[in-house]
N, C-alpha and C positions, 0 to 999 in steps of 0.2 A: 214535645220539646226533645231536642236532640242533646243527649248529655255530652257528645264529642264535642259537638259544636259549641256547645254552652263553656266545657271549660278550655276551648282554644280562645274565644273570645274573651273569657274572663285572664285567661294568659298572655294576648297579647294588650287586653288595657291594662294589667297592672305593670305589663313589660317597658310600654311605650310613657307610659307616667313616669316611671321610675326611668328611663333613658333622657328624659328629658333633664332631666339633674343631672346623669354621671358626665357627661361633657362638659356639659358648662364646669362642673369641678374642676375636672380634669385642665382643663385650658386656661380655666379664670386664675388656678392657684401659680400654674405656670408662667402668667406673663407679673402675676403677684411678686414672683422669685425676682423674674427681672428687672423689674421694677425699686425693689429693696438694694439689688446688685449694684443699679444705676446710683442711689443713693450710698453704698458704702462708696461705690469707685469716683463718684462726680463731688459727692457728698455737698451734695444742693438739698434744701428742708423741702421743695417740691414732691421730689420722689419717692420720700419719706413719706409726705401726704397723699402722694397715690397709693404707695403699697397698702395703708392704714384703711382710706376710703374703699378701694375695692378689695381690700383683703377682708373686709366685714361684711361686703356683699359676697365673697367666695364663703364664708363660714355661713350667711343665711340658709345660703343656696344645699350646703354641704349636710346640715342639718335636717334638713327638708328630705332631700336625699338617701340620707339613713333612714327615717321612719319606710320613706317608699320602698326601701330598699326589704324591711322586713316583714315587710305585708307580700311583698312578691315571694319573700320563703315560703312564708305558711303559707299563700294559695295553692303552691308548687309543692307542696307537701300534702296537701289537702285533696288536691286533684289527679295527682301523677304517680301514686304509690307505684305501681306496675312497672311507670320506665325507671323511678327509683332503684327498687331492686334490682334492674337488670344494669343499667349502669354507673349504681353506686360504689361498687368499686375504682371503677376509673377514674371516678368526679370526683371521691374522698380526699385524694391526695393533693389536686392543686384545691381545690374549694379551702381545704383545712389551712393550707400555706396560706391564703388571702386573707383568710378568717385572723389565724396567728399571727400574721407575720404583715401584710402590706396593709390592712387596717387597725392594727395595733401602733404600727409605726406612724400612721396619718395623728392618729387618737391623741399618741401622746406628744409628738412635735407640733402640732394644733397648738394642745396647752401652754407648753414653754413658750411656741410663740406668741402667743395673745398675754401671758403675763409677762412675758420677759424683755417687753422695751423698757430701756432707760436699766433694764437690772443687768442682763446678758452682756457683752461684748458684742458692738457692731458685727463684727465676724462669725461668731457664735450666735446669735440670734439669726443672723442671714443661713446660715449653716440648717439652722432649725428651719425655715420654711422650704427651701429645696431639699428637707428629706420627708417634709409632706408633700410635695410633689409627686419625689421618687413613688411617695408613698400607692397614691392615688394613679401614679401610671403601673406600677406592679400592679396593684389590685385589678387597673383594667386586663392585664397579664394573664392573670392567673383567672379570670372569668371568660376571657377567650379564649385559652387553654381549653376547658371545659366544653365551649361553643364549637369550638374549630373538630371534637370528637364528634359535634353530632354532625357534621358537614362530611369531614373525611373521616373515619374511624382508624385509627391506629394504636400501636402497641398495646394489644389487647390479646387474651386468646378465650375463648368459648369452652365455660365449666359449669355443667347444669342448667343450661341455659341461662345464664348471666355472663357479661362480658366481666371477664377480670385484667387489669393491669399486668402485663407483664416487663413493660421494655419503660419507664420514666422520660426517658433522653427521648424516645422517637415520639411521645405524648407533647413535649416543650419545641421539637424540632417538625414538628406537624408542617407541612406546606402549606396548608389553609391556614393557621394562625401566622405564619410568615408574613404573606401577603395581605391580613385583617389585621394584625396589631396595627401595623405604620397606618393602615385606612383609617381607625378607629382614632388612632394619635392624632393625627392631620385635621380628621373632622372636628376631634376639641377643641384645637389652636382656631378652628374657622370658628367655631360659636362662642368663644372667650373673647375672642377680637371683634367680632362684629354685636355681642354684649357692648361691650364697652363702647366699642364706637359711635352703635345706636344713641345708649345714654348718653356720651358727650355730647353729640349731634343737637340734642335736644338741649341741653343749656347753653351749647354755640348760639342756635338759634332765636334763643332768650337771651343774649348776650352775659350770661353768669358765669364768672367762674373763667374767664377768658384763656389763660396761661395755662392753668393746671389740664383744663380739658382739650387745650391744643396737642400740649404734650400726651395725654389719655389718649387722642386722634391718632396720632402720628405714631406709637409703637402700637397699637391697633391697627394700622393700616398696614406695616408692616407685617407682622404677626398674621394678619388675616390672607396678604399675597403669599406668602410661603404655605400657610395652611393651607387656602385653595387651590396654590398646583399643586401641593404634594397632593393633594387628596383625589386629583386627578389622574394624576400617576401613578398612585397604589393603587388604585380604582381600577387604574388600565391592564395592571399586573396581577387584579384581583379575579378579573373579567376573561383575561385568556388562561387562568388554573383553572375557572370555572367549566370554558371549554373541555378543558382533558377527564376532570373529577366528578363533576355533573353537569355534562350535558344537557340534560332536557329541562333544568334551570335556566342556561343559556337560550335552548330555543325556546321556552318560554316567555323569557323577556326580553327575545325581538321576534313575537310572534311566528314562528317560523315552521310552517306542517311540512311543507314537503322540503327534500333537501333542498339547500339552497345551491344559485347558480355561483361559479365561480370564474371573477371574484364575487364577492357577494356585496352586496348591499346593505346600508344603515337602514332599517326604518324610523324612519325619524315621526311619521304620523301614521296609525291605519285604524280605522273601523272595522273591530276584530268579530268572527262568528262563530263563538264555540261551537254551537250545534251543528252548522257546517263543516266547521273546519278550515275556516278560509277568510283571508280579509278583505275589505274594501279599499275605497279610496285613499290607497295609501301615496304616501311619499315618500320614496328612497334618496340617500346618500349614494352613489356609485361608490365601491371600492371600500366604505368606509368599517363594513361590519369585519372585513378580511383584515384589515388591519387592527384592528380593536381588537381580533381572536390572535393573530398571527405574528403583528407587529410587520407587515407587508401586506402588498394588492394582488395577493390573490389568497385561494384557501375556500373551502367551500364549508359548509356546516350541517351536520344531523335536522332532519325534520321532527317534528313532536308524532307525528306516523311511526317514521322509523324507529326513532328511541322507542317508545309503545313495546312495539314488537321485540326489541332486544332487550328492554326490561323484562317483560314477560318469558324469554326463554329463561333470564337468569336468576330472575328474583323470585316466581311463581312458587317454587318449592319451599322459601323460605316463608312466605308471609300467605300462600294461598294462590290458585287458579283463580282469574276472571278479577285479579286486580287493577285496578284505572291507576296509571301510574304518571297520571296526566296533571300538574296541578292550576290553581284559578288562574288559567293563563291572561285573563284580562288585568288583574287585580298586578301579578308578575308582571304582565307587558307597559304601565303604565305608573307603576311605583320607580322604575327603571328609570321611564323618563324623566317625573319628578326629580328623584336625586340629582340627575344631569342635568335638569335645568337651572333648577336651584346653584347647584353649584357652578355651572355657567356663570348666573348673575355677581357671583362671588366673586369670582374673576375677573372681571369687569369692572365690579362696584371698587375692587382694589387698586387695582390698575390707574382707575380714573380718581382715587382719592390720592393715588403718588404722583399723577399729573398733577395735578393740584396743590399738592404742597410744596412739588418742585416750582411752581409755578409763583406759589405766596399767596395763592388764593382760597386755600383750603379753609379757614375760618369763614371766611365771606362770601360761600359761593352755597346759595339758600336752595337751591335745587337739589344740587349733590346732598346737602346733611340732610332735607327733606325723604330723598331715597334711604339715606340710615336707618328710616324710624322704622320702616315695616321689613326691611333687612335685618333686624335684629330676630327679624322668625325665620329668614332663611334655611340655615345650621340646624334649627331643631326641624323644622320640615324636610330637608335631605337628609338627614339622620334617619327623622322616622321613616321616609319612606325607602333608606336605604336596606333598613332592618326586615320593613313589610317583603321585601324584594329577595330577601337573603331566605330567612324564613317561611312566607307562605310557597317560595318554588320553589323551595324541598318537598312539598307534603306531595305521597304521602307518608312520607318518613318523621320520623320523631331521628333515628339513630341511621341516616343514609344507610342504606345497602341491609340492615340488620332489624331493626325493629319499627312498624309502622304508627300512626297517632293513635288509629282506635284500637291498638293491642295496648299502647302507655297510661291512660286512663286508668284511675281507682275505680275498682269493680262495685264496692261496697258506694259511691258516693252517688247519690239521685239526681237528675237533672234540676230537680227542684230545688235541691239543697245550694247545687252548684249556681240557679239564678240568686236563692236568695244572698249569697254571698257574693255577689260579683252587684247588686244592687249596693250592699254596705258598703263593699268598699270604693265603691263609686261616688257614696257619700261623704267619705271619708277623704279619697282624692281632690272630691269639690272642696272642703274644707281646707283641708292642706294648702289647694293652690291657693285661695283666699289668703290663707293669712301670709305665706310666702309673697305674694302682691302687693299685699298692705305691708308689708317689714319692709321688702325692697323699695317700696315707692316713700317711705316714709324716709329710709338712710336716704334715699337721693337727694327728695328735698333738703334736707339736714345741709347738704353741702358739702366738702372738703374741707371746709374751715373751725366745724361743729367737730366735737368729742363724740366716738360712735359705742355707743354698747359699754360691753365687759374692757376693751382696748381704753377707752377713755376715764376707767376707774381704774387702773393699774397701772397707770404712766406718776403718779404722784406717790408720796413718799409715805407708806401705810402707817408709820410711828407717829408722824408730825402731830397726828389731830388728839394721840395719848401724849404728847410731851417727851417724846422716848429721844 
């Protein structure tokens, strides 16, 4: 057994577990806000009962999310001592801020808002869930922060061999987190809105609940067309940094060994041979790849040969002679398209539910809500595979350009030790999602119309039952 391999696997299932929550938060608490807003500004008891009903399903979810959240420390603690040390100083300072500052503020406007209807000010209570919003998009901030050093390394300089912080401002004004914060925002808006939609969908199609889940539909659908173009368009801006910053990421995930012609071409399908070096059956887009790098039809691009070789003059000295500086380009070449399809179908799926409510047909048209139901895995499947695409065509770097995976690795931790904990907490994850299933599917049946949780004990007057 390969202890490298063992705990990248074990990192990226507790990564990809745990990212399946932080979106859905991030977007669910967000359209939560709007929803509350609708209700102070229209002040209809509707919007009141949306904000309630899915704001109890955004606190499941949020919940769920922090346990995953700290089992993803400690594997990362357990496994990574090495890139620890080398880039603990950098990560100290936004980590600390999240820690302090954008999950403390989630923490405690959570509480006021879950006790404070009927006690709060309409305004002051609304006040209280858009600064747990704010709360949960810092926190995505300041973990991107973090992310975007291991992509581009900045304001940093080299002390004993560890990277120390030296410049904060060029750490927060990073290019790579420019371009991945909006990506990462856009994509929660898409999985908060096609959340919801999904569930409505499904009591449209039971005929339950008629009004409230129209309403649910309809600033979901909304919500979900903006999320899926922007997330197209950070995507797009995300996709030509990557040309200039890492390259052989780029021709990784459109397979591409030798230069390309210019202009260049989409590949939109190919039967790829690593061992050769060369694809099959493929089929190109004309013009399309030149545009996606360039923003125009023409432009040519690095082959995964060339890059090789210009890695190798510049990076040998740092990490070693006879480095493969090549990563799973099938794994890269097809997480790629995943994301883009997916998020394709978002596009569309939106598009065609504003046809339809323009239309007046959007409750009674049993095909389209039929489409919702397995559209509610879209978002987490373009997510994950956005992530798989981000991360595995870096490797082999753990820190681009500086530190590689199997220098980051705890020296001291056995391959064995590393399965048997990546077994637990895979048990542990089964469990979780179980009951997160069972909570969510329980609030839905419940209704709109049912008292939910802690929210439904604290809307009544705590003295009445002593006499007070």
């Amino acid at each position: 057994m390969d202890a490298v391999l063992l705990a990248r696997t074990q990192f990226a299932a507790t990564t990809i577990f745990h990212f399946f929550f932080v979106p859905l938060s991030i977007g669910l608490v967000f359209m939560v806000a709007l929803m509350e807003t609708l209700y102070v500004v229209k002040k209809k008891e509707v919007y009141k009962k949306m904000a309630k009903f899915w704001g109890h399903l955004f606190l499941i979810n949020f919940a769920v999310g922090v346990v995953t959240g700290i089992i993803q420390e400690f594997q990362f603690g357990m496994n990574w001592s090495d890139y620890s040390r080398f880039v603990g100083d950098v990560f100290g300072a936004p980590l600390a801020i999240e820690a302090l500052l954008a999950f403390f503020m989630e923490s405690t406007f959570i509480g006021l808002w879950i006790f404070g209807w009927d006690r709060l000010s309409k305004k002051v209570h609304l006040a209280c869930i858009w600064l747990v919003s704010l709360g949960t998009i810092l926190s995505g901030f300041w973990i991107l922060t973090a992310n975007s050093f291991m992509q581009v390394p900045v304001g940093f300089e080299m002390n004993n061999g560890r990277a120390e912080m030296n410049d904060f401002f060029a750490l927060i004004t990073n290019g790579q987190l420019l371009v991945e914060f909006p990506h990462v925002l856009t994509g929660a808006l898409c999985t908060a809105a096609f959340f919801i939609a999904g569930v409505s969908a499904i009591n449209l199609l039971k005929k339950k609940h008629i009004e409230f889940y129209k309403k649910s539909m309809k600033l979901a659908i909304i919500i979900g067309l903006i999320g899926s173009i922007g997330t197209a368009l950070s995507g797009h801006s995300q996709a030509q940094y990557l040309v200039k910053t890492q390259p052989m990421k780029m021709a990784a995930a459109e397979g591409i060994w030798e230069d390309s012609q210019d202009p260049a071409p989409w590949s939109a399908f190919a039967i790829i041979n690593t061992e050769k070096h060369e694809n099959k059956f493929e089929i190109n887009i004309p013009y399309a790849m030149s545009f996606l790098a360039y923003s125009k039809f023409e432009g040519s691009l690095k082959g995964i040969e060339t890059l090789q070789k210009e890695y190798t003059d510049k990076y040998d000295s740092v990490v070693g002679e006879g480095t493969n500086y090549i990563p799973p380009v099938k794994t890269t070449y097809w997480s790629f398209r995943l994301m883009i399809g997916f998020g394709l179908a978002m596009i569309l799926l939106s598009f065609s539910g504003l046809y339809l409510w323009r239309k007046g047909k959007l409750e009674n048209s049993n095909l389209f809500l039929k489409l919702l139901l397995p559209a509610i895995l879209f978002p987490f499947l373009a997510n994950t595979a956005g992530w798989i695409m981000t991360e595995v065509g870096r490797q082999p770097w753990t820190v681009f350009g500086l530190m590689t995976t199997a220098d980051s690795i705890s020296p001291n931790v056995s391959a064995g030790m590393i399965l048997f904990s990546t077994i637990m907490y895979l048990l542990v994850f089964t469990v979780l999602l179980g009951v997160m299933v069972y909570l969510m599917v329980r609030e839905i049946k419940k209704g709109p119309d049912v008292g939910h949780g802690v929210m439904a004990k604290v809307t009544t007057d705590p003295f009445k039952k002593v006499g007070a």
